[in-house]
TIPAFI-76393 format. One record per atom (N, C-alpha, C, O): x, y, z. Coordinates in steps of 0.001 Angstrom, whole numbers, plus 524288, in hexadecimal, padded with zeros to 5 digits. Atoms other than C-alpha are relative to their C-alpha. Layout:
BEGIN
XYZ...
//
This chain:
BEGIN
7FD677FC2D80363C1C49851DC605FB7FE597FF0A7FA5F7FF7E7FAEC7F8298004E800E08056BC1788853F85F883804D07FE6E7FDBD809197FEC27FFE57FB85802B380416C1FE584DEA5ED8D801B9805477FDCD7FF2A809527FE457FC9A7FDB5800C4C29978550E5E8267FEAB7FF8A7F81380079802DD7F51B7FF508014F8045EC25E384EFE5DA137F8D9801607FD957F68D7FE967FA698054A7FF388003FC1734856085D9F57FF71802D47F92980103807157F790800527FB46805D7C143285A595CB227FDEC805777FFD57F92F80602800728020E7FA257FFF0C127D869135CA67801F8800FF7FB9C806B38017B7FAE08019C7FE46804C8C0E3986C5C5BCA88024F806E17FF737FFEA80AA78013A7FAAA7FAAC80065C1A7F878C55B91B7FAB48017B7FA7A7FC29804EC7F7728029C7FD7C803A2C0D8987AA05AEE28038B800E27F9FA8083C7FFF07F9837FEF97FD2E806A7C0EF98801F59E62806187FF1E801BA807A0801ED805517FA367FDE780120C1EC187D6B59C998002D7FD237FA4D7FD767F96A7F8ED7FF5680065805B7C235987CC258E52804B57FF107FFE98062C8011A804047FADF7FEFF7FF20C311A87AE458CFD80323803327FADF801988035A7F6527FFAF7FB4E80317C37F08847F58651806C77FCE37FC9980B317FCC17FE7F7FE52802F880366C3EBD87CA457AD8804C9805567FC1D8086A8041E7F9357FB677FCC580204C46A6889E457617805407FFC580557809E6800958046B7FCD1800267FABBC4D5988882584F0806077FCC47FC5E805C27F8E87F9837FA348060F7FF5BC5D97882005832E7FCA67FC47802237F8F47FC478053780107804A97FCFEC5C5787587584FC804127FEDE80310804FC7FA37803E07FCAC801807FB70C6648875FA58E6A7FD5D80172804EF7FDFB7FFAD8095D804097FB457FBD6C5C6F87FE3595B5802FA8041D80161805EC805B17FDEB7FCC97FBA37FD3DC62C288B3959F168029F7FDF6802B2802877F9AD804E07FAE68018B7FAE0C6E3D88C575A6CB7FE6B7FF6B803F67FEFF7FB18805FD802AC802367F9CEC684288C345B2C17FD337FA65800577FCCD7F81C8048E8019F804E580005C620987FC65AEA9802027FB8F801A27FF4A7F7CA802DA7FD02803847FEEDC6DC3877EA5B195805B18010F805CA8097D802F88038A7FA7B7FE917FDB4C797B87A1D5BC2A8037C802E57FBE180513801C77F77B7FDD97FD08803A0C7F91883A25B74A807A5800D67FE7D80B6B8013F801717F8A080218801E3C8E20882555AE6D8029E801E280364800EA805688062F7FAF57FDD77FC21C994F884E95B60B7FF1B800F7804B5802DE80285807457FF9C7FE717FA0DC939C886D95C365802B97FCC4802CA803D97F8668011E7FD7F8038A7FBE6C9A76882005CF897F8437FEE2803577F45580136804D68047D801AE7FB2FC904787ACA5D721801678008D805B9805B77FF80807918006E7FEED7FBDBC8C5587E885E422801067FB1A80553803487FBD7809817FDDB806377FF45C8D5386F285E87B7FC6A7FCA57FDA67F8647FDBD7FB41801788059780192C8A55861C95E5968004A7FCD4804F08028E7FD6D8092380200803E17FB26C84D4856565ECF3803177FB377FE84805577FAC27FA4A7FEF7806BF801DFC88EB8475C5ED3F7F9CD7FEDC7FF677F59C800B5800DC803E58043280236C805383EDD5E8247FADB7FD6A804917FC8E7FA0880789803C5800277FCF0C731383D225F03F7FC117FD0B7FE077FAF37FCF87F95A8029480253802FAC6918833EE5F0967FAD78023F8007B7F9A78034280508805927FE367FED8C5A52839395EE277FBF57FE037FDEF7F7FF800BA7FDA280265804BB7FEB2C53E782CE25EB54803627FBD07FE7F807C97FC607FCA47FFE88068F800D3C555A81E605E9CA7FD4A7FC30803F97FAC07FD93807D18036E803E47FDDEC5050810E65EE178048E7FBCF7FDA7809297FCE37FCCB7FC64803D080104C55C3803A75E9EB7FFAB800327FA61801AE7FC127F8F2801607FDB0806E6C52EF808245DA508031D803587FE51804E0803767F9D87FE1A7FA86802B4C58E6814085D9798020980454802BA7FE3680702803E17FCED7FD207FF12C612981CE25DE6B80089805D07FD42802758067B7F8E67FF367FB10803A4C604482C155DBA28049C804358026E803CD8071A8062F7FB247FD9A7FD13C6D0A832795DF037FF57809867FE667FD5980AB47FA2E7FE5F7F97E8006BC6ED5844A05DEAF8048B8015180150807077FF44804E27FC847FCD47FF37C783684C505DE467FDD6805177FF3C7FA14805B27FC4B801227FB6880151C77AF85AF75DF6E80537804DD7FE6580975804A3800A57FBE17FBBE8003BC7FFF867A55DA127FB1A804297FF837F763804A27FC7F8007A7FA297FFA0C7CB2874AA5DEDF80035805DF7FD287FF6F809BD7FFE97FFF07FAE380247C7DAB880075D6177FDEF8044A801E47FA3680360804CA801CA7FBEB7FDDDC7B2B88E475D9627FB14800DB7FEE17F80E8038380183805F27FCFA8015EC6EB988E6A5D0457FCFA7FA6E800157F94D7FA0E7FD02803238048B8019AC69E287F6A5D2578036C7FB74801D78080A7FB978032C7FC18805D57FD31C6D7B8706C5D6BB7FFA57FCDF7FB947FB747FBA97F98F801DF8040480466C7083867A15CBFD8008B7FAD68034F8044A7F9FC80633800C9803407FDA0C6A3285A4C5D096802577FA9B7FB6E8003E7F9F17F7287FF8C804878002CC6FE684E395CD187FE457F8BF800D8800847F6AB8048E804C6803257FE1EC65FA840955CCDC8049F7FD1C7FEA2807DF7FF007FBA37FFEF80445801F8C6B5B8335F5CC3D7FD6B7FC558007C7FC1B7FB37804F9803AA805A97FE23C63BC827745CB32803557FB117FF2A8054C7F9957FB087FC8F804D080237C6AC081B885CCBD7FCEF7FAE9801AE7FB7D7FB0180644803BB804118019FC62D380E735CA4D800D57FB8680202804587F9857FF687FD70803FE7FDF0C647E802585D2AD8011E7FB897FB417FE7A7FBA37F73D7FF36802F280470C69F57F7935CA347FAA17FC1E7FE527F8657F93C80175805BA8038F80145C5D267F0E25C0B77FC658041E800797F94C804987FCD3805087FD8D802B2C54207FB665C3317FFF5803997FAE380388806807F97F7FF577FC0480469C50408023A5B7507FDB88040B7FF5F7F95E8053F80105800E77F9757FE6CC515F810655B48C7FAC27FEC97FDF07F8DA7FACE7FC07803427FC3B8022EC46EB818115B15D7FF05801A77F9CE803BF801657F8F17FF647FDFD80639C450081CCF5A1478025F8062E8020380110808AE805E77FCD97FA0380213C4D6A829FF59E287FB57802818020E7FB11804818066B802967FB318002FC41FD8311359C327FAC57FF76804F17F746802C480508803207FF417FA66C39BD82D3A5AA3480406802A08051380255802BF809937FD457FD647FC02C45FA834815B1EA7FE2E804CD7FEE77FBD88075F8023B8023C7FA817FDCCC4336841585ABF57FD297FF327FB367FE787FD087F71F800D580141802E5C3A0B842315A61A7FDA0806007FCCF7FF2580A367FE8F802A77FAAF80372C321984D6359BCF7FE4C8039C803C87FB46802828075B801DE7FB657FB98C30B585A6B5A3187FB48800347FF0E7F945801BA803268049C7FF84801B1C22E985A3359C227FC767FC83800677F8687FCFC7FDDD8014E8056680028C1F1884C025A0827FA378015C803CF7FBDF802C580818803DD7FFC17FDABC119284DAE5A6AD7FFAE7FDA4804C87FFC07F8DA8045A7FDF5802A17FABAC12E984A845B5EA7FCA27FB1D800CD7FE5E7F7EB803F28031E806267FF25C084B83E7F5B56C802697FD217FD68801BA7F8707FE347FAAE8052E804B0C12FE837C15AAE2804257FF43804008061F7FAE1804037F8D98021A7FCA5C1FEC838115B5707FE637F949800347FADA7F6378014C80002804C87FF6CC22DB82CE45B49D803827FE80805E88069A801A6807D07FC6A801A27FBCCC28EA824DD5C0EE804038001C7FF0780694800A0803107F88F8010A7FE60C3794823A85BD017FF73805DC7FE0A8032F806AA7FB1F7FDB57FBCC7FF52C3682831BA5BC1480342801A3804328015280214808947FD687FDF47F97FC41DB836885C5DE7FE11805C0801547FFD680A017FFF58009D7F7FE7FBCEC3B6B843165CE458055A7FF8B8021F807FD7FC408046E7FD4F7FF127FC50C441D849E35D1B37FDD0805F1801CB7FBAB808657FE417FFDC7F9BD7FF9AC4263858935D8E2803E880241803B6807927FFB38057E7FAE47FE6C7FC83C4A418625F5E1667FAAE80429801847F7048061B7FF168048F7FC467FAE6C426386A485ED84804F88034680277808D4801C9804EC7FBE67FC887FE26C4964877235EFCD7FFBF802E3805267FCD5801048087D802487FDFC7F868C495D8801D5FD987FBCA802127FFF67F94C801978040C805BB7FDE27FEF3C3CB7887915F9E77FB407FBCB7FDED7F6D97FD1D7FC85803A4802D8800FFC36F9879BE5F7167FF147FFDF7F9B67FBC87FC957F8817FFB27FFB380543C384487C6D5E7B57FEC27FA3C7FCD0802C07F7AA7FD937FEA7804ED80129C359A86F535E0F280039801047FAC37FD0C803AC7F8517FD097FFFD806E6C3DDE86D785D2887FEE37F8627FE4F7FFEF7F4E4801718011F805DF8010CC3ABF85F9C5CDA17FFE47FEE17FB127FE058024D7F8427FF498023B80471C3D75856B95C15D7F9E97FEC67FD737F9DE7FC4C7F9538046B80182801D3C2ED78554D5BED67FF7A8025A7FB31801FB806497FA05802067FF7680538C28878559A5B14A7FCDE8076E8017E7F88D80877803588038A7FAED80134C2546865045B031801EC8043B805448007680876807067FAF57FC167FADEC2F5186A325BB7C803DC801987FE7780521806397FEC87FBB67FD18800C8C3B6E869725B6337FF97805077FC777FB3A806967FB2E7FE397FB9080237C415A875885AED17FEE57FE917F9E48014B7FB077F7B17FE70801F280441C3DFB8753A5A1F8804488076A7FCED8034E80C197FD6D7FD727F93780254C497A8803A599947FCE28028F7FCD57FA99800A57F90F801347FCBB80221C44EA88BDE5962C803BA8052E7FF228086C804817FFE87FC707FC598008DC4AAB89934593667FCCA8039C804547F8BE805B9802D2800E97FF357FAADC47FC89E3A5A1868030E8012D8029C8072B7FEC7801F27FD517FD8D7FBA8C4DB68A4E75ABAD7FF5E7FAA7803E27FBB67F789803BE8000D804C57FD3BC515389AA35B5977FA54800F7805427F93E8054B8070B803EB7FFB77FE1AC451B897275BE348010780136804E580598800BF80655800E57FEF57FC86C40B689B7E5CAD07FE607FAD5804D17FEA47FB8080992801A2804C07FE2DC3C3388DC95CF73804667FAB280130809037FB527FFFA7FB99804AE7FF58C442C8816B5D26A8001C7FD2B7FAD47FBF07FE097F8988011E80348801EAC4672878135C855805007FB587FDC8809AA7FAD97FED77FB84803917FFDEC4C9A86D435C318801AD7FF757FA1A7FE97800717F68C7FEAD80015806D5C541086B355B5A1802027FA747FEE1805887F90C801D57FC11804587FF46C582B85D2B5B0D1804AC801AF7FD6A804A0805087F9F87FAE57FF92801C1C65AD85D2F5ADF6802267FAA77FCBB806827F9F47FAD47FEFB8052C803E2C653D84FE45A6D17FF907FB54803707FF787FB468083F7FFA6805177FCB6C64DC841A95A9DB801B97FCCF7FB2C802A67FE167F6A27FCEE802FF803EDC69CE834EA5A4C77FF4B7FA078033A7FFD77F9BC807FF801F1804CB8013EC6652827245A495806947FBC580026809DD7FC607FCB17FD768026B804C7C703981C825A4807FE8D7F9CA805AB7FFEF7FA5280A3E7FFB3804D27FDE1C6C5480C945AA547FE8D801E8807567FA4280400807EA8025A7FE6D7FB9FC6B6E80F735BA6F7FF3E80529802D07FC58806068068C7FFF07FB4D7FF13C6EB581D6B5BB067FD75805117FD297FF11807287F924801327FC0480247C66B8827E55B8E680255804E9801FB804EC804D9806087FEFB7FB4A7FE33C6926836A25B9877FDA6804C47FEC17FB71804DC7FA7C803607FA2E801DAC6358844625B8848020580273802E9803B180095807037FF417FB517FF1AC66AC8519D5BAC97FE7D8038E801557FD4D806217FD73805B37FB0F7FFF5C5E5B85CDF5C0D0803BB80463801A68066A803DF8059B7FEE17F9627FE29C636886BCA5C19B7F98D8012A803DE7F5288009180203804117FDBE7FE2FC5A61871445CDE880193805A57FF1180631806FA7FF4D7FE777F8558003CC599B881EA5CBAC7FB2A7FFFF804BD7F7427FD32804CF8036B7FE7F7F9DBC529E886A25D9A38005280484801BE804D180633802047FF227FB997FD92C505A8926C5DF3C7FE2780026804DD7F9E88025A805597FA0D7FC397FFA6C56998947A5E894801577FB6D7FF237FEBE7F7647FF767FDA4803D57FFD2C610388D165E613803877FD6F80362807187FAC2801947FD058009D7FB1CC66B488A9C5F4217FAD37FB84804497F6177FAC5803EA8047E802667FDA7C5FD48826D5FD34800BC7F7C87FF54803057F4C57FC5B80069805BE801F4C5D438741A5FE7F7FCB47FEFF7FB377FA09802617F9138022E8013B803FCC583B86C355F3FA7FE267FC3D80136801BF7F9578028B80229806A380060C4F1985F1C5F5608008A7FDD07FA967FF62800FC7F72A800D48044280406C4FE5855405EABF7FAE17FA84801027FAC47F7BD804EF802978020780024C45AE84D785E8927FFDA7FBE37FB26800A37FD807F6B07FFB5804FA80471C450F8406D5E0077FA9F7FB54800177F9647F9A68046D804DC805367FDB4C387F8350D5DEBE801DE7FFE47F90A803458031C7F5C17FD698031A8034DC3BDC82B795D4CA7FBCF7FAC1800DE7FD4E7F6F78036D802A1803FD7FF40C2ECE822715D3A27FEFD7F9F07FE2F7FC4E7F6597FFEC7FF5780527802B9C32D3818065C99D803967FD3E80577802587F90A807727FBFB802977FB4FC3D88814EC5D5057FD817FFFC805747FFA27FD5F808E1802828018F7FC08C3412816215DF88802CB80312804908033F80146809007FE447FC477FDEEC3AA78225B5E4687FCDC803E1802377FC45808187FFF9802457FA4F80024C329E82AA65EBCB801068068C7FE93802C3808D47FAB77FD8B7F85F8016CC346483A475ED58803B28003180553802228015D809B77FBDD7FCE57FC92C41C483C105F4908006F8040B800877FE258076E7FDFF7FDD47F9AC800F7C47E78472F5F816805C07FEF68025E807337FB50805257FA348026D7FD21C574F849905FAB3800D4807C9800B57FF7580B1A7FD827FED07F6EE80053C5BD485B3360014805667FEA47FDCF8089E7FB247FE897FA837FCB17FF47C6659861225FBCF801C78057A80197800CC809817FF297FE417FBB37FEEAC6D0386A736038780275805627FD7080587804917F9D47FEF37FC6F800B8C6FC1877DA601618065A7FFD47FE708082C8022B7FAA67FCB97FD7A80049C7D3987622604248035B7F8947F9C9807B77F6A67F9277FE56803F6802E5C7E2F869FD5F9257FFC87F921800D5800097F5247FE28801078080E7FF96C7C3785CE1600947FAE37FCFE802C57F95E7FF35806C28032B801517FF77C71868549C602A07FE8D7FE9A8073F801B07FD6180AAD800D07FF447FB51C68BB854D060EF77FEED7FA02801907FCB67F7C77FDED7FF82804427FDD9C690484768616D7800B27FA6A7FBE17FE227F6697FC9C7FC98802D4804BAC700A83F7760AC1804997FB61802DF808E77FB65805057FC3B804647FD3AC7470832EF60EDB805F9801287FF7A806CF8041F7FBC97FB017FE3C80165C83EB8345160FA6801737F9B97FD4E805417FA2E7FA677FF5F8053B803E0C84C48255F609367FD35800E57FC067FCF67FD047F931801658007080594C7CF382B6F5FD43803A87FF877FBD38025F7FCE17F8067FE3A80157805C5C877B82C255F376803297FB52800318060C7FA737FC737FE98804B9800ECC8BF1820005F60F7FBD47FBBA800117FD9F7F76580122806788019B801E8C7E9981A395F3C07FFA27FF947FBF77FF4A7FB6A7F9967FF3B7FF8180512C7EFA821845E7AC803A57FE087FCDD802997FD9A7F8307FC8E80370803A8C8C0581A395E3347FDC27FB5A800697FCB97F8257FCFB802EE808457FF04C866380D3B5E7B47FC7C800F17FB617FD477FD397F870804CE8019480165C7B9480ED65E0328016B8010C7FA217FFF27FDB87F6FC7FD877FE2B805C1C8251816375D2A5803DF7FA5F7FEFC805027F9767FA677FCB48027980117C8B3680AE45D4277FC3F7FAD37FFD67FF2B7F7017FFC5802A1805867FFF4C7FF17FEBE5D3F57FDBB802447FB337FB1E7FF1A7F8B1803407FED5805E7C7AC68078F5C7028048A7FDD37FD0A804017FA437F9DB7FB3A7FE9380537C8806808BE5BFCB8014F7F765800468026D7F5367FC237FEF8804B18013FC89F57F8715C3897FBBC7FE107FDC57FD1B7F9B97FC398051F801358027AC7AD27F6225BD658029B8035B7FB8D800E08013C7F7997FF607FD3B806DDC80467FF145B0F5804877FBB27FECE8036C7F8297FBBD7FCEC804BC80260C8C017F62C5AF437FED17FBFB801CA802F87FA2780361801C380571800F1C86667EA5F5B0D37FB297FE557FC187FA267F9DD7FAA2801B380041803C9C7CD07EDBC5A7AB7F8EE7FF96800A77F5907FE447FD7C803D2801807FF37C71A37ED725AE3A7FC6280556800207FE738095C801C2802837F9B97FFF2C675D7F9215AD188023E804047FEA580171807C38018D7FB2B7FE5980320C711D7FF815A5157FCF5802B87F94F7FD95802037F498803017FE76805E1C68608066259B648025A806F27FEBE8006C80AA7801207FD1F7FA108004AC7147813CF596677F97C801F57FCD07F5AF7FF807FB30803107FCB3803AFC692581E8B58FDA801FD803307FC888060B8057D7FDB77FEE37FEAB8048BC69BF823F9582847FCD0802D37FFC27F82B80228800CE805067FE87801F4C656E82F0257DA0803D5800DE7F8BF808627FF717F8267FD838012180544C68978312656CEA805518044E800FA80542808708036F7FE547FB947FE59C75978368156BC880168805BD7FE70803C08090C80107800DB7F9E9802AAC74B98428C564237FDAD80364802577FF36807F18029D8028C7FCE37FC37C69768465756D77803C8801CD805338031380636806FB7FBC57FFFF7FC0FC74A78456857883803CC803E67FEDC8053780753801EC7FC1D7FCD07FF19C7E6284B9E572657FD978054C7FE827FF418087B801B4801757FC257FF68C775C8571656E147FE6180291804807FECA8074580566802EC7FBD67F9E8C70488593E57C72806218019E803188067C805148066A7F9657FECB7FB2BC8178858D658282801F78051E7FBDF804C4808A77FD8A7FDF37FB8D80381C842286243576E97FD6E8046E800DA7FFEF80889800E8800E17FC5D7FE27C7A9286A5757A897FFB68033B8058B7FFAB80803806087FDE17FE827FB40C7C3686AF858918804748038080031804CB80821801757F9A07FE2E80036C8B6686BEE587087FF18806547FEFB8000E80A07801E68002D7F96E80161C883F878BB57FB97FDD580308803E080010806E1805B4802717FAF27FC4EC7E8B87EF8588E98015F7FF82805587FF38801768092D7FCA07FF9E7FB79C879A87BA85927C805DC803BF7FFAF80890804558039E7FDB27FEFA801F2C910A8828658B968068D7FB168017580A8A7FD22803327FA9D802E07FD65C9CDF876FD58EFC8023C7FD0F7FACA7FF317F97C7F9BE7FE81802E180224CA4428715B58479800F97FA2E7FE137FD937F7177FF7E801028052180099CA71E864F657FD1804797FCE4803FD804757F8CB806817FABB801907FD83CB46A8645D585707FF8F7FF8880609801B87FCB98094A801907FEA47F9EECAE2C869B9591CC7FE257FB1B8024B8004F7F873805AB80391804257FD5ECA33C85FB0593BC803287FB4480052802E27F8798043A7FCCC805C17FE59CACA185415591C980318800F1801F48065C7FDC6800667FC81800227FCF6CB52B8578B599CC7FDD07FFC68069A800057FDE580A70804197FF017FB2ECAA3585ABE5A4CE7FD657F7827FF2E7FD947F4D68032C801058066A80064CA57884A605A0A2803747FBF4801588026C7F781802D97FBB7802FA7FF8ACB2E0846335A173800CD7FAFB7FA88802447F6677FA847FEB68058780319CB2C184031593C9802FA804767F9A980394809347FA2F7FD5C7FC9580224CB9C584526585FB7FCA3801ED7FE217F83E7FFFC7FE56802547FE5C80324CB5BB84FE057D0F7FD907FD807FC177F9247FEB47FAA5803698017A802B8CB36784728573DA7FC207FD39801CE7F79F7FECE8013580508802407FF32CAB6583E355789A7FBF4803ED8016F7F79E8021A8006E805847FABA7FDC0CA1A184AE657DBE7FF69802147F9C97FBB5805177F933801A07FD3E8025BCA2DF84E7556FD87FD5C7FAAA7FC807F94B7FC347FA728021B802827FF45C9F118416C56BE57F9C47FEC7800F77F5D07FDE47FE61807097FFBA7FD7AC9348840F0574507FE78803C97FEF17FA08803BA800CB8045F7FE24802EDC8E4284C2156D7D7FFEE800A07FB327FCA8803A87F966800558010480561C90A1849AB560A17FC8F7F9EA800147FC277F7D17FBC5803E1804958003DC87AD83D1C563988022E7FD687FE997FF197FB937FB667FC41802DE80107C92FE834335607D7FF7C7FB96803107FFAE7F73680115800A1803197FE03C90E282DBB56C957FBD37FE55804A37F9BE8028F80599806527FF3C7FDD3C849E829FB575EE800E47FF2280552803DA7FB8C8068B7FFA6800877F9F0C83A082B7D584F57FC0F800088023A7F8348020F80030804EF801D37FDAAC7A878275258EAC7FE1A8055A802A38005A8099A802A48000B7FAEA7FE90C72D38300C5957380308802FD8040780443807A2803D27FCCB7FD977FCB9C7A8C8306E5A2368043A802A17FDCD80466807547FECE7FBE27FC3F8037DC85A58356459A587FD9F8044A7FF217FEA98087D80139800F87F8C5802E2C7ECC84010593487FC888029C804387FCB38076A8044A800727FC5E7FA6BC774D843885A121804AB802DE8024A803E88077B803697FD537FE1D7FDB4C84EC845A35A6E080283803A47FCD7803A48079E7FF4C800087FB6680281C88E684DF359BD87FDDA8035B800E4800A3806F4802728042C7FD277FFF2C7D0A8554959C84801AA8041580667802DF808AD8072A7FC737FECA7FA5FC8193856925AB7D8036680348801FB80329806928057A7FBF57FDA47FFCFC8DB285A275A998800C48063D7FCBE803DD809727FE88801DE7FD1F7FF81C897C864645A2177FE888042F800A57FFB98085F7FE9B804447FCC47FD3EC7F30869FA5AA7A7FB18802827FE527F861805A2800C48045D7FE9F80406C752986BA359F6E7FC0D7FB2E8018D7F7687FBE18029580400803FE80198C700E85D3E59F65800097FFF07F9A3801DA803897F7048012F7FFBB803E6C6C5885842592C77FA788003F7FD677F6DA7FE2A7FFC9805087FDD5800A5C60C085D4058A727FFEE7FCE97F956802267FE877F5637FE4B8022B80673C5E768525657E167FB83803217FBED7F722804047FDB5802DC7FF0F804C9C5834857B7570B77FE8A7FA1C7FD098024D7F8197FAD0800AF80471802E7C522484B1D56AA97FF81802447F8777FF1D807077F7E8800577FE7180597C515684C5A559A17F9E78009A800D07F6C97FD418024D805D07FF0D80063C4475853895588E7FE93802C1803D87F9D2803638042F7FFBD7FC8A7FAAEC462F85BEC5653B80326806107FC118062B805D17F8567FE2E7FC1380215C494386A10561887FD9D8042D803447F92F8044C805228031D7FC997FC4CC48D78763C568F67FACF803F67FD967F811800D47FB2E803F87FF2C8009DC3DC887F1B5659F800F5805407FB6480410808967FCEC7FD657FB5F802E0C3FA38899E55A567FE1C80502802817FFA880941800DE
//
């Protein structure tokens, strides 16, 4: 079976720098829907290194995918920027701790995280093709995480997932998901696998061991949750109450008052349903 992770050159793309940087609604699960269902927690790779846990939610126009990576205690992650990395990264640069990931739809469709696949926003009518959107990720000591919106046409049908992970010595898995929401021959001891294993990270984070949080500056932070928040249209009162923490502190964290790692401002981002999109000083959209 050919690989799933073959470079096919999407040719001339520019990215269109007048686009929101939030992108389009369809780009993300969309506000207020009821989801169609959700999965438990599935595993669609690991080895004695690493552990990559899914979850799935259903929507009428798309599945938002859920990655976790959770890190046996001592090994060390990956750098931030070899998970995802530049949509523009020339495919002879991937580096190994890049995580592939893709999704194989019923007419065989393949959507994949590769350098020059994903979606980049434009001001576009939503596409005709499969694809994938990140929805954010976040860094913190053994746990990683990322986010992918799939959009598919059709959107009924099974779905394959596909994952190879070569710094970890992961080949190219694959894990279905059913039509009607749950995974096809899914160990029934996976999510208790997945606690075993979230629970030998979180005792390697307090004990201090491989325990490296991530920072990004926080002004850059709170501006990318300020601007989500808005083109999410949700308040302030809203979102902390959806976090479970007070107004102030959410107003706080975007007045840059106070600094959070990235898992934090991933699950913001999350919660949401935008992801976060940072402006560094010297980034500006396009006049």
């Amino acid at each position: 079976m050919a690989s799933s992770f073959e470079y096919v050159s999407p040719g001339p793309r520019t990215p269109d720098f007048s686009a929101p940087v939030e992108g389009e609604a369809w780009m993300r699960p969309p506000e207020g829907a009821v989801a169609r269902s959700s999965t438990a927690p599935a595993i669609l790779a690991g080895n004695d290194q690493v552990l990559v846990a899914v979850t799935a939610t259903r929507f009428e126009d798309g599945v938002d995918f859920q990655l976790t990576a959770i890190l046996a205690p001592g090994v060390t992650p990956p750098a931030p920027e070899l998970v995802v990395c530049d949509d523009f990264l020339p495919p002879e640069t991937l580096p190994d701790g890049f995580l592939r990931f893709g999704v194989v739809d019923i007419n065989g469709a393949v959507a994949t995280n590769l350098p020059g696949q994903r979606w980049v926003a434009q001001l576009t009518a939503p596409p005709e093709t499969a694809v994938l959107t990140s929805r954010g990720h976040g860094f913190g000591g053994n746990l990683l995480a990322a986010g992918w919106w799939h959009w598919s046409h059709p959107r009924s049908g099974e779905l394959v997932l596909v994952a190879e992970w070569p710094t970890f010595a992961i080949p190219e898995t694959r894990i279905t998901l059913r039509a009607d929401g749950t995974w096809r021959d899914a160990d029934p001891d996976e999510p208790d696998i997945i606690a075993a294993w979230t629970a030998r990270a979180e005792r390697s984070r307090t004990t201090g061991r491989s325990w490296t949080p991530q920072y990004e500056p926080a002004q850059v932070v709170a501006e990318a949750i300020t601007r989500a928040r808005n083109a999410a249209g949700v308040s302030t009162f809203e979102l902390a109450r959806r976090l479970g923490i007070s107004k102030q502190e959410l107003e706080a964290i975007e007045n840059a008052e106070v600094q959070i790692d990235e898992l934090e401002a991933f699950r913001i981002g999350d919660t949401l349903g935008t992801g976060l999109h940072y402006l560094y000083p010297g980034f500006r959209l396009k006049d």
